[in-house]
Phi, psi and omega in degrees: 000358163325354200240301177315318176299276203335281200298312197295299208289351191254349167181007184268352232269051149256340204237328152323318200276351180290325166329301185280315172298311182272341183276340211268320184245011168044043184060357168280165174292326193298149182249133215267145190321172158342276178309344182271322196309319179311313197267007190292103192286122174285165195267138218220292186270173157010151296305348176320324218306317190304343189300323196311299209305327197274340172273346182072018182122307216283128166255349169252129183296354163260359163274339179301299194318326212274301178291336164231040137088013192259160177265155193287297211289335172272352154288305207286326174302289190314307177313329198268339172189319160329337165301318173307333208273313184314303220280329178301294185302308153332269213266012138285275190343315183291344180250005192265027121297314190274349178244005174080028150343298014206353138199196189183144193234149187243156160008046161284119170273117179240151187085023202033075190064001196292318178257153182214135147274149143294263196238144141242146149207146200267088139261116212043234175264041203240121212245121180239102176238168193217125165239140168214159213193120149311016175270149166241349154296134215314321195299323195277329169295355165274318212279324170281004173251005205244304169291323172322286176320306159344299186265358189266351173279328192292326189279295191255022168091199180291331225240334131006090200241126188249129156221164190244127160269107190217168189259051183266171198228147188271006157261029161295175214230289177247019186223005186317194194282286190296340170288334181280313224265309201285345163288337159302286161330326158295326219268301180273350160084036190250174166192151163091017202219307074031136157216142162270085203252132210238169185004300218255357156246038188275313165287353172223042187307283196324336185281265196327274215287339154292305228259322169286355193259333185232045165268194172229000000 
């Protein structure tokens, strides 16, 4: 599904995750059972239409489910957000020669299971982790970059450089990228360790993440 995340990350994921909160979760916290996830007629028009090529025929999301072999609900995750992990882990990969990459991980679980990365990469002895979340809100977006750090300590020592991929947007008021990033950094008294990567640096994620792989 790499070419879907390319088309999600490059001009789809604002009017994609708007999709979902009303088809998935029918506007609610809640994600809707099964059997409704099953009748959820996939989006066809304007702006989707690149999309179409990717249900393969299937007008539902459980004739999808079906076709690529998934249980509907754990597809109905990915669509709603689990894509961002691809499309993150893509554009490293697209920079991982030039930037001496050598090796990388997707959704690893450690501790019997208690933790999870989102994305890692290894240049040299240098542990590069990314948590990523279709949230734009400031809380939720400290609190998943706040679990990065964490896990990025555990693995990689002190030397560990953590960042978050989210849709927060640098036209917020209070929740932007550089505020978010500099409330972390007051808070925790790191500075130089973060990276924030939000809304308007999704279509050129991999170029922001080259630039954080060869800061210093």
């Amino acid at each position: 599904m790499p070419e879907m995340c390319k088309i999600l990350g490059n001009n789809l994921y604002e009017d994609f995750s708007k999709w979902c909160k009303e088809n998935l979760r029918a506007n609610s916290p809640k994600m809707l059972n099964k059997p409704k996830l099953r009748n959820v007629i996939l989006p066809v028009n304007p702006p989707f239409e690149d999309l179409v090529i990717f249900w393969d025929g299937c007008s539902t999301l459980g004739e999808l489910a079906n076709k690529w072999n998934k249980k509907v609900d754990d597809l109905a995750k990915w669509l709603e957000g689990k894509w961002l992990e691809d499309y993150t882990l893509l554009s490293f990969q697209q920079v991982s020669d030039e930037c001496d990459i050598h090796d990388s991980i997707l959704g690893a679980q450690f501790n019997n299971n208690k933790f999870e990365l989102d994305v890692a990469v290894l240049k040299g002895y240098e542990l590069f982790v990314a948590s990523c979340t279709t949230a734009d809100k400031k809380g939720l977006v400290k609190q998943k970059l706040f679990e990065a750090y964490v896990r990025g300590q555990q693995l990689g020592g002190d030397e560990a450089k953590i960042g978050v991929v989210c849709f927060a947007s640098e036209t917020s008021s209070d929740a932007s990228p550089e505020i978010i990033l500099k409330e972390i950094e007051e808070e925790w008294y790191l500075e130089n360790k973060f990276r924030v990567f939000g809304a308007e640096q999704i279509p050129e994620l991999s170029l922001r993440l080259k630039e954080w792989l060869n800061s210093k």
